[in-house]
C-alpha positions in Angstrom: 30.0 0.9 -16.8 30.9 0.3 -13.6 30.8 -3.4 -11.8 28.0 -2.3 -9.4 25.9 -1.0 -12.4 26.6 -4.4 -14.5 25.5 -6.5 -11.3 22.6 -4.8 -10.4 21.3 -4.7 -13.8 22.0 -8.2 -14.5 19.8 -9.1 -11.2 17.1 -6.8 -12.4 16.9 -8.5 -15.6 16.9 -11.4 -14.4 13.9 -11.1 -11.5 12.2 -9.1 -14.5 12.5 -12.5 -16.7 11.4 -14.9 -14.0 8.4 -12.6 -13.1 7.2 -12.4 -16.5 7.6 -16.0 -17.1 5.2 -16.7 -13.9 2.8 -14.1 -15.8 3.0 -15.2 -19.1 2.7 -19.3 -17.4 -1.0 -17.8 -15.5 -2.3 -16.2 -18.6 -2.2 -20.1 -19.7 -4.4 -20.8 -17.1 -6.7 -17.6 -17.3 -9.5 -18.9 -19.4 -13.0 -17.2 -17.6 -13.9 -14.0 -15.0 -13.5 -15.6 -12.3 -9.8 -16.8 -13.3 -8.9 -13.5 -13.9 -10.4 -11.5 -10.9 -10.2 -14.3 -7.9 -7.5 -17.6 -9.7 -10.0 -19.6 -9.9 -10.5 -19.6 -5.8 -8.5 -22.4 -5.7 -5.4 -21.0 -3.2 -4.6 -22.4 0.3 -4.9 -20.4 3.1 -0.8 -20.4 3.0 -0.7 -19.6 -0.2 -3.4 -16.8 -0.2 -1.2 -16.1 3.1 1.7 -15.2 1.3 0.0 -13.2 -1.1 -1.6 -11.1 1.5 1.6 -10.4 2.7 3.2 -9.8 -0.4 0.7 -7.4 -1.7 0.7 -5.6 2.2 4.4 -5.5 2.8 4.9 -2.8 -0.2 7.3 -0.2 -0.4 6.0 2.1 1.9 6.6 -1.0 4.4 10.4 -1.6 3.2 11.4 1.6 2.3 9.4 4.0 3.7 9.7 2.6 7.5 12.9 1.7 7.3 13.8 5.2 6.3 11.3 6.8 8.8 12.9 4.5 11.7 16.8 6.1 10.4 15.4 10.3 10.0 13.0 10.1 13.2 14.0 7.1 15.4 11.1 6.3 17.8 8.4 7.7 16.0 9.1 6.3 12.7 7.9 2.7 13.9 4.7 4.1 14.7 4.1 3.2 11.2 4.8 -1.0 12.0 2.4 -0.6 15.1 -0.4 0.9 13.1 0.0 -1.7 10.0 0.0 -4.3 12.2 -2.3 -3.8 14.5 -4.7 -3.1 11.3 -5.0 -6.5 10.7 -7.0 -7.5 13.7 -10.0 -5.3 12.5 -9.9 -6.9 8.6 -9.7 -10.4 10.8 -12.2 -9.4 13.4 -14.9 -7.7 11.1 -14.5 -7.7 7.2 -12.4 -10.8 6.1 -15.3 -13.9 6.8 -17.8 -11.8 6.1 -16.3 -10.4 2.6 -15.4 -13.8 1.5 -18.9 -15.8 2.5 -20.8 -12.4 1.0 -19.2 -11.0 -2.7 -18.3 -12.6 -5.3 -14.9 -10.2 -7.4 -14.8 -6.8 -6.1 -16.2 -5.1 -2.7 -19.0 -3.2 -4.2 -20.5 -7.4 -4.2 -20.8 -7.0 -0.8 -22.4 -3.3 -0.5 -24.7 -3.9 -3.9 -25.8 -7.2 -2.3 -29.5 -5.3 -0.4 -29.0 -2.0 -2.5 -29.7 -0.4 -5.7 -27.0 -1.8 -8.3 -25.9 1.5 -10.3 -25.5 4.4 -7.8 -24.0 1.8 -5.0 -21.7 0.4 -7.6 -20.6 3.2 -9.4 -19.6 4.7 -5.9 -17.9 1.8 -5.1 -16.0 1.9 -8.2 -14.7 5.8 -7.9 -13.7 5.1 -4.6 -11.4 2.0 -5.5 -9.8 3.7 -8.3 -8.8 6.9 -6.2 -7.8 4.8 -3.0 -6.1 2.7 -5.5 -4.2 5.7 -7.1 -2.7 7.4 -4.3 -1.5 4.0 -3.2 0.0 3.2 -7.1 1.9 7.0 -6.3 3.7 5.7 -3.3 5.0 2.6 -5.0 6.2 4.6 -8.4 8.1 7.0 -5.9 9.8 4.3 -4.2 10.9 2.8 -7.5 12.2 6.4 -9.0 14.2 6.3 -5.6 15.9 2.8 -5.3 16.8 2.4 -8.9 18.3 6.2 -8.8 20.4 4.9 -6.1 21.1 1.3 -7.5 22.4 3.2 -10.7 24.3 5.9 -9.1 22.4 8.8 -10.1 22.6 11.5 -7.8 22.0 15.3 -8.8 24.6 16.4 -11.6 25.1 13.1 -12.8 23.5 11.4 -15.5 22.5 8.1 -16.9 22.6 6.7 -20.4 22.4 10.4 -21.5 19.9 11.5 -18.8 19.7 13.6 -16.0 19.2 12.5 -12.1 15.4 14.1 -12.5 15.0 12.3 -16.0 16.6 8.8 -15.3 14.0 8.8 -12.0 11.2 9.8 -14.2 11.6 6.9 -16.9 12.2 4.6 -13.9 8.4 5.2 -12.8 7.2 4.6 -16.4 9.1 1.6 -16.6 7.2 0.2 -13.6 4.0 1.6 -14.6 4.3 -0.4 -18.2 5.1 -3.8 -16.2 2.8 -3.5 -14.0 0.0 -3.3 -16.7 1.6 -6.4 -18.2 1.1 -8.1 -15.5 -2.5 -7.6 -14.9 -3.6 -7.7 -18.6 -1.6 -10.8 -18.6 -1.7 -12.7 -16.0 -4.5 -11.4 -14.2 -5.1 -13.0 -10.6 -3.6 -15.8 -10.6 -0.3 -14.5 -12.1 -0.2 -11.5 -9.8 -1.1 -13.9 -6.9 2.3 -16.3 -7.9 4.4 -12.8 -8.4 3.3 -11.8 -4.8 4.2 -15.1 -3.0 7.7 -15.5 -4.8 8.0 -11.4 -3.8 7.3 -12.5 0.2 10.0 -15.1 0.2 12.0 -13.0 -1.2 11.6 -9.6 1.0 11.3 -12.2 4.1 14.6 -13.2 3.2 16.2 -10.5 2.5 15.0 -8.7 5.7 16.3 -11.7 7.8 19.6 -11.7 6.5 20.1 -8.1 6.8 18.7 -7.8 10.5 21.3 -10.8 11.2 24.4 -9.4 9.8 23.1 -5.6 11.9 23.1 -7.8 14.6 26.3 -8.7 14.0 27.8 -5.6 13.8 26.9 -4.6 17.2 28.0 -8.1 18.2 24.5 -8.7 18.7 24.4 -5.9 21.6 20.7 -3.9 21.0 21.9 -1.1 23.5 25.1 -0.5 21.5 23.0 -0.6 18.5 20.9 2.3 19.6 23.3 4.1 20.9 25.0 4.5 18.1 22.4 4.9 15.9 20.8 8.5 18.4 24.6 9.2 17.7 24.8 9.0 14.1 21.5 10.7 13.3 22.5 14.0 15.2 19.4 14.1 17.1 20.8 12.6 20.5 18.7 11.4 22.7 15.7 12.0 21.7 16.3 10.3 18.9 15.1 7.2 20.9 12.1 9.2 22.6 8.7 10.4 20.7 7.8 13.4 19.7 10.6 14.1 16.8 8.4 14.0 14.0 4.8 13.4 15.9 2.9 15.3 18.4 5.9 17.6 18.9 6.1 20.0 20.9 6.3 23.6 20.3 7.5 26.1 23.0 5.4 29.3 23.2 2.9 28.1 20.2 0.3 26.1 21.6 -2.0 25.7 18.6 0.9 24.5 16.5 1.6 22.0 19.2 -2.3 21.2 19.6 -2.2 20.5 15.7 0.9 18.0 16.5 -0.8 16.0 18.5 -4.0 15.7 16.7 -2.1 14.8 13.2 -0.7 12.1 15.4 -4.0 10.7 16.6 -5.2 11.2 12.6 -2.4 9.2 11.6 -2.7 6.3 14.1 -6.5 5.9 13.3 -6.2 5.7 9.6 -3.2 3.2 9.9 -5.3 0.9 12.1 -8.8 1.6 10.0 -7.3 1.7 6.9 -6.8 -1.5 6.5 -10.3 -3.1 6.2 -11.5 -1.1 3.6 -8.1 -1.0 1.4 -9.7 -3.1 -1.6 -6.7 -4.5 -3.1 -6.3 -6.7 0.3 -10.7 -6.8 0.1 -10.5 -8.8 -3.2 -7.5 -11.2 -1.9 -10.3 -13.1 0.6 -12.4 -13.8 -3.0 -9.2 -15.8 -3.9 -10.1 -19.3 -1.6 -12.7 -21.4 -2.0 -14.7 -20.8 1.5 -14.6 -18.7 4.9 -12.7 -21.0 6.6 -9.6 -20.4 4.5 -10.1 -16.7 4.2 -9.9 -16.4 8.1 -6.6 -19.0 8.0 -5.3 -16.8 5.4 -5.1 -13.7 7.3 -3.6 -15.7 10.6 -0.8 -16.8 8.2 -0.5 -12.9 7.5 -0.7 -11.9 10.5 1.8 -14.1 11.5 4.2 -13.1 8.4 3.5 -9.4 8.0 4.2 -9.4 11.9 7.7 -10.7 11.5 8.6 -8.7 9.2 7.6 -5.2 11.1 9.7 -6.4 13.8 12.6 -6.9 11.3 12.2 -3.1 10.1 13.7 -2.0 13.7 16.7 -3.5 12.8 16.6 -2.3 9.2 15.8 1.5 10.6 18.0 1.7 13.7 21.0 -0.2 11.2 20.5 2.6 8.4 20.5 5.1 11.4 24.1 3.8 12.9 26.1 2.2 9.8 24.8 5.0 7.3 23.9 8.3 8.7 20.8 10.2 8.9 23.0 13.2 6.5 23.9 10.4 3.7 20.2 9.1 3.6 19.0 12.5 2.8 21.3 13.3 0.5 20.5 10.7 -1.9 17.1 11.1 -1.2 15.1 13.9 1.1 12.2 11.3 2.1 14.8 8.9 3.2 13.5 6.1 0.7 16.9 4.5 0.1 18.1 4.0 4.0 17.7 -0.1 3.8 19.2 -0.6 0.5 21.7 2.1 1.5 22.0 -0.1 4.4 22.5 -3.1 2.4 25.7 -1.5 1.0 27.1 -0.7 3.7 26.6 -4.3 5.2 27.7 -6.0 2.0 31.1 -3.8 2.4 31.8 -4.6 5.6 31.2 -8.5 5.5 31.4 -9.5 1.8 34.5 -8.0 1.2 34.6 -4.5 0.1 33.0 -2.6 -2.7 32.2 -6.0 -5.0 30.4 -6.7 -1.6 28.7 -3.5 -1.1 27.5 -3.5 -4.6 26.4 -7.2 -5.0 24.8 -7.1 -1.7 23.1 -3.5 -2.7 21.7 -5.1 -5.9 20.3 -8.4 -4.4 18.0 -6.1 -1.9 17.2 -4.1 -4.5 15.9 -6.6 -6.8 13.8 -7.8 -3.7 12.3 -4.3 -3.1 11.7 -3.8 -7.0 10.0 -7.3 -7.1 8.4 -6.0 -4.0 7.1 -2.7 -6.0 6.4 -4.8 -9.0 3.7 -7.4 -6.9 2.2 -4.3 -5.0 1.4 -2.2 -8.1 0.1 -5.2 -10.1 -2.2 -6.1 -7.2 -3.6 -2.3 -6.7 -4.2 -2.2 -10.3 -5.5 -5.2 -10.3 -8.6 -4.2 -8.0 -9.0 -1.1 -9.5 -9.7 -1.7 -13.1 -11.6 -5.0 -11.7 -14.2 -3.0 -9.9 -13.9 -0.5 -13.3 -15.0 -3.7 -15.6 -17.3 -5.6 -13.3 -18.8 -2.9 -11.0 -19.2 -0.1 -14.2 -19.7 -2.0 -17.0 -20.8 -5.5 -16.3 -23.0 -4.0 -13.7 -24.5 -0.6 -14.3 -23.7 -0.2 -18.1 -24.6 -3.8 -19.3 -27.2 -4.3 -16.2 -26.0 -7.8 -15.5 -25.7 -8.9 -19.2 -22.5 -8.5 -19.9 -20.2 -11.2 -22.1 -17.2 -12.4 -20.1 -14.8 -12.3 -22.6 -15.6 -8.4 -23.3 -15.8 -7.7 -19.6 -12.1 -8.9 -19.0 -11.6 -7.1 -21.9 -12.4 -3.5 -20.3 -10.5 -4.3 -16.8 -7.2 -5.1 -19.4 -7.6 -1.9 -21.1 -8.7 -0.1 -17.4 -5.7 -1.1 -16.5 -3.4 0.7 -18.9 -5.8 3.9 -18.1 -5.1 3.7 -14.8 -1.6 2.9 -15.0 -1.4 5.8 -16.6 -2.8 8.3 -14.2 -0.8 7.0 -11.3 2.2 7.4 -13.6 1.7 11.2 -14.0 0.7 12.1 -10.2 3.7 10.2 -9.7 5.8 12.3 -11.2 4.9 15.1 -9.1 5.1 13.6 -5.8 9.1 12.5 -5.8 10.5 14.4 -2.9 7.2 12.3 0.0 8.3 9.8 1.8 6.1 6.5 0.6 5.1 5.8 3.9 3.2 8.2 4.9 2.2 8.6 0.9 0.3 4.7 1.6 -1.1 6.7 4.7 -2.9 9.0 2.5 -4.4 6.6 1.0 -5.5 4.1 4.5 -7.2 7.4 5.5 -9.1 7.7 2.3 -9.8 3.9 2.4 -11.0 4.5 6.3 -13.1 7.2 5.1 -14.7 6.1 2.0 -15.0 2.2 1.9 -14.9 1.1 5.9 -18.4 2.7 7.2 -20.2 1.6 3.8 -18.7 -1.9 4.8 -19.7 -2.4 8.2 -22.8 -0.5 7.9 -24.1 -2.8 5.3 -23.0 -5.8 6.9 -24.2 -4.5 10.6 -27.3 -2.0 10.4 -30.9 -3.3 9.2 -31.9 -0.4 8.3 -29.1 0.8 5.9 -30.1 2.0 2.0 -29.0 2.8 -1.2 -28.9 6.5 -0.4 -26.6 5.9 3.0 -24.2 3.9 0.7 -23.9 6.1 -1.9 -23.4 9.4 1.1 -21.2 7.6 3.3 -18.8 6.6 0.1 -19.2 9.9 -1.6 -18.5 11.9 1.6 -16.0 10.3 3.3 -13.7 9.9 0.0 -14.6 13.6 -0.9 -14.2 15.0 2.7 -10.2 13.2 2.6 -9.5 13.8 -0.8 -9.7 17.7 -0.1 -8.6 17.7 3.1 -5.5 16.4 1.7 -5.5 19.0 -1.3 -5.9 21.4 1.1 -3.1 20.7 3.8 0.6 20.7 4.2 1.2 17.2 1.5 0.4 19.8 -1.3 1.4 23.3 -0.3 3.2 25.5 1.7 6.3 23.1 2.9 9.4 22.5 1.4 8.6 18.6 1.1 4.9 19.5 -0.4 4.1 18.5 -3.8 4.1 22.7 -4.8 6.2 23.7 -2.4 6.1 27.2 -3.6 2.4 27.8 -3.5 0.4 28.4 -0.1 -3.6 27.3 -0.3 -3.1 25.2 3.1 -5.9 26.3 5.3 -5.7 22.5 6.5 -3.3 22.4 9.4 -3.1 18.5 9.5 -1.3 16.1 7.2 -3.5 12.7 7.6 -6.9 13.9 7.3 -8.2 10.7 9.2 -9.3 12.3 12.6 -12.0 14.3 10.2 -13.0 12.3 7.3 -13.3 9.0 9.0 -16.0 10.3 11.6 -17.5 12.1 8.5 -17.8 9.1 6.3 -20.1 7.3 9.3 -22.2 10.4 9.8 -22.9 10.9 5.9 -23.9 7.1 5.9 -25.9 7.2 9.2 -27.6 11.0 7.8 -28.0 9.6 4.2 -29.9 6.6 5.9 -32.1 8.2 8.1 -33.1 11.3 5.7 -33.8 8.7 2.8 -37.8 7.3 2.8 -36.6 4.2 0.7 -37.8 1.0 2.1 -35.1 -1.5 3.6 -35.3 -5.0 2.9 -35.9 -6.8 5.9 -35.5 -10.3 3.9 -32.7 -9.0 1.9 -30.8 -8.3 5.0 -31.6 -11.4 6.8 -30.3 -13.1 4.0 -27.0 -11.6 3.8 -26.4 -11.9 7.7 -27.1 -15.7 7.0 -24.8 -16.0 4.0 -22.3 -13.6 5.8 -22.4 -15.7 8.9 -22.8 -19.5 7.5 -21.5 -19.2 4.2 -24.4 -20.6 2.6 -25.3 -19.5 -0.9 -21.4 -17.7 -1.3 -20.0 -18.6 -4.3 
């Protein structure tokens, strides 16, 4: 075994031991519901900060930018923009409000002036699938870096496996920590996994963007020149339109299409956001609104940093590594930071001990990165399974705390396991735009059941229930039916054609869709609204009074 293989598994053992100590120190403290599904409310609005952070800045943020930035230059940062910007909507409209208004999971806020079941149960399909095609992203980005970390490239093989076989135990490997860490630990040990995981990817990104820096003698034109040089794209290289709202000479439709899948993409990066409800539950974690709104400035401020920082990590993989040695180890250009990490580690720590050492230590911290994401997404999911489903619309309200913790532990391996599978199948996307998938089906499905029902007097049970249902369904088939699962090379069945979809990010369709169905549901309906159930939620929403 080779001395880059010994260090990097010796690191990965090692952040594996300290990460399951945190868990197995938090299942300790895990004694009732509201332990398990919000800690016990009792983080600081750093602390719940840092958590937000860690559980945002997931591998499609590491990986998947940084690799976007090094294939497509310019418009691979449109990704940082839109995650960014996202965050002044969950600030602006959903994160005060969710925290004065619900109590574990989001459907707390939309069952609040509605009929339990239907509201619920919608609420809980929709969490599980915007949950799942997030989980995908962060199990392809794991198959990828630890392929790379261990040398496995096509025609070589790993402790008796194959490059296709090695990456495929890889995802199950994160799949089966990630349930321990939730049946475990629950909140508060997936909250103390995802603040150690923001240190550490904050870190890491600093000290790689210095020593880039360095390279280029801390020159930012030499920097890009080099890297539009390296990628074999020139000039434009540095200008939009290589990957988004291209142009195509003498094909206007296809360059119509371009430009909308652009606009699609932008909206459900900025929209997606609020209604993602892994980040939703995260403002149930402090004890009042005041923190939940200092919580998300501390985010803000963190998440912030860090998108600048994936310039430098994108434009260094570009010019130290090559656009042609990113693909080759992997097509969606997953591995261009911690390929970039190697390279850096050569060329200031002294050669291939460098390289390698340096390599593993970013690794670990986008693994540990993978690890916190996947244990908070499953977290939320098999939450709203156990307290939305069962607690709520099998048990009616009368369910036993123990046996309700119970069902999320045991969601949780249920769902792990689905997310493993699809996984499987969905190696050769980049994870970035796999997490924008899912924004546009969190955009669709949960953001206009949100605002509606915090917003419009006159909302029911039957708008809920319509603009859930059809905005999740509208996106979920647009998506089936486009370019991400057919017809292209890159597609998930690359040799079968049903794409009568011509966009990749559904968002420009479903989002709209998902307000109409809950504005049509509402007005066609001839249920009463409540006028005092409302007025009571604006006044807990508003003033905090009565949240728990």
């Amino acid at each position: 075994m080779t001395t880059a293989r010994t260090i990097t598994i010796v690191l990965f053992l090692a952040l594996v031991a300290v990460t399951l100590g945190i868990t197995i120190w938090a299942s300790r403290q895990t004694r009732t519901a509201s332990d398990f599904y919000a800690g016990g409310r009792k983080f600081s609005g750093f602390q719940n900060g840092m958590a937000i952070g860690g559980d945002y800045m997931s591998a499609a943020s590491f990986l998947g930018i940084a690799g976007l930035i090094a294939l497509y230059g310019y418009d691979g940062f449109l990704y940082s923009i839109g995650f960014l910007v996202a965050w002044l909507v969950a600030l602006l409209l959903v994160a005060e409000l969710m925290r004065n208004s619900g109590k574990y999971t989001m459907a707390d806020v939309l069952a609040f002036r509605m009929r339990q079941r239907p509201v619920r149960t919608a609420a809980a399909v929709s969490t599980v699938t915007v949950s799942i095609f997030y989980l995908i992203a962060q199990m392809v980005g794991a198959g990828a870096l630890v392929a790379l970390l261990l040398g496995i490239k096509p025609g070589t093989t790993f402790l008796g496996m194959d490059a296709a076989t090695a990456k495929i135990a890889t995802i199950i490997l994160v799949g089966v920590l990630m349930i321990i860490y939730v049946t475990v630990g629950g909140m508060k040990g997936t909250t103390y996994v995802q603040i150690v995981k923001a240190f550490l990817l904050m870190g890491g990104a600093l000290l790689m963007t210095i020593l880039v820096l360095a390279a280029f003698k801390f020159n930012l034109s030499d920097l890009l020149g080099d890297a539009a040089k390296s990628s074999g794209k020139g000039a434009d290289f540095l200008e939009p339109g290589l990957r988004y709202g291209k142009e195509v000479p003498g094909d206007a439709l296809q360059t119509f299409y371009n430009k909308m899948d652009l606009l699609s993409l932008g909206l459900a990066l900025v929209l997606g956001t609020a209604g993602l409800p892994h980040i939703l539950i995260r403002f149930y974690t402090v004890p009042n609104a005041k923190t939940a709104r200092k919580s998300v400035l501390w985010a803000i401020g963190i998440i912030g940093t860090f998108y600048l920082l994936t310039l430098a990590l994108g434009f260094g993989a570009a010019a130290l590594v090559g656009s042609k040695s990113i693909v080759a180890q992997d097509p969606g250009g997953n591995t261009a930071a911690p390929q970039l990490a190697e390279a850096l580690g050569k060329r200031f720590f002294g050669g291939e001990i460098g390289g390698a050492s340096m390599l593993a230590a970013i690794a670990a911290v986008a693994f540990a990165t993978i690890l916190a994401v996947v244990a908070g997404l499953t977290l939320a999911s098999s939450s709203s399974v156990a307290h939305d489903v069962y607690a709520s619309v099998i048990k009616k309200g009368q369910a036993d705390e123990r046996k309700e913790v119970n069902v999320a532990r045991i969601s949780a391996f249920i769902i792990g396991a689905v997310a493993i599978t699809l996984a499987i199948f969905a190696q050769k996307l980049n994870v970035a735009f796999l997490v924008a998938l899912a924004f546009a089906v969190a955009a669709s499905g949960n953001l206009p059941a949100i605002l509606y029902s915090l917003f419009w007097k006159r909302f029911t049970t039957t708008g809920a229930v319509w603009a859930i249902y059809g905005g999740l369904i509208s996106a979920v088939v647009l998506v089936a039916f486009s370019p991400v699962v057919s017809s292209l090379p890159t597609s998930w069945f690359p040799n079968a054609d049903f794409a009568w979809f011509p966009l990749q990010n559904p968002g420009i369709i479903s989002i709209p869709l998902g307000f109409i169905f809950g504005w049509l549901g509402t007005i066609l309906s001839k249920e009463p609204t409540s006028v005092e159930k409302y007025a009571e939620l604006e006044v807990r929403s508003l003033t905090g009074a009565g949240a728990h």
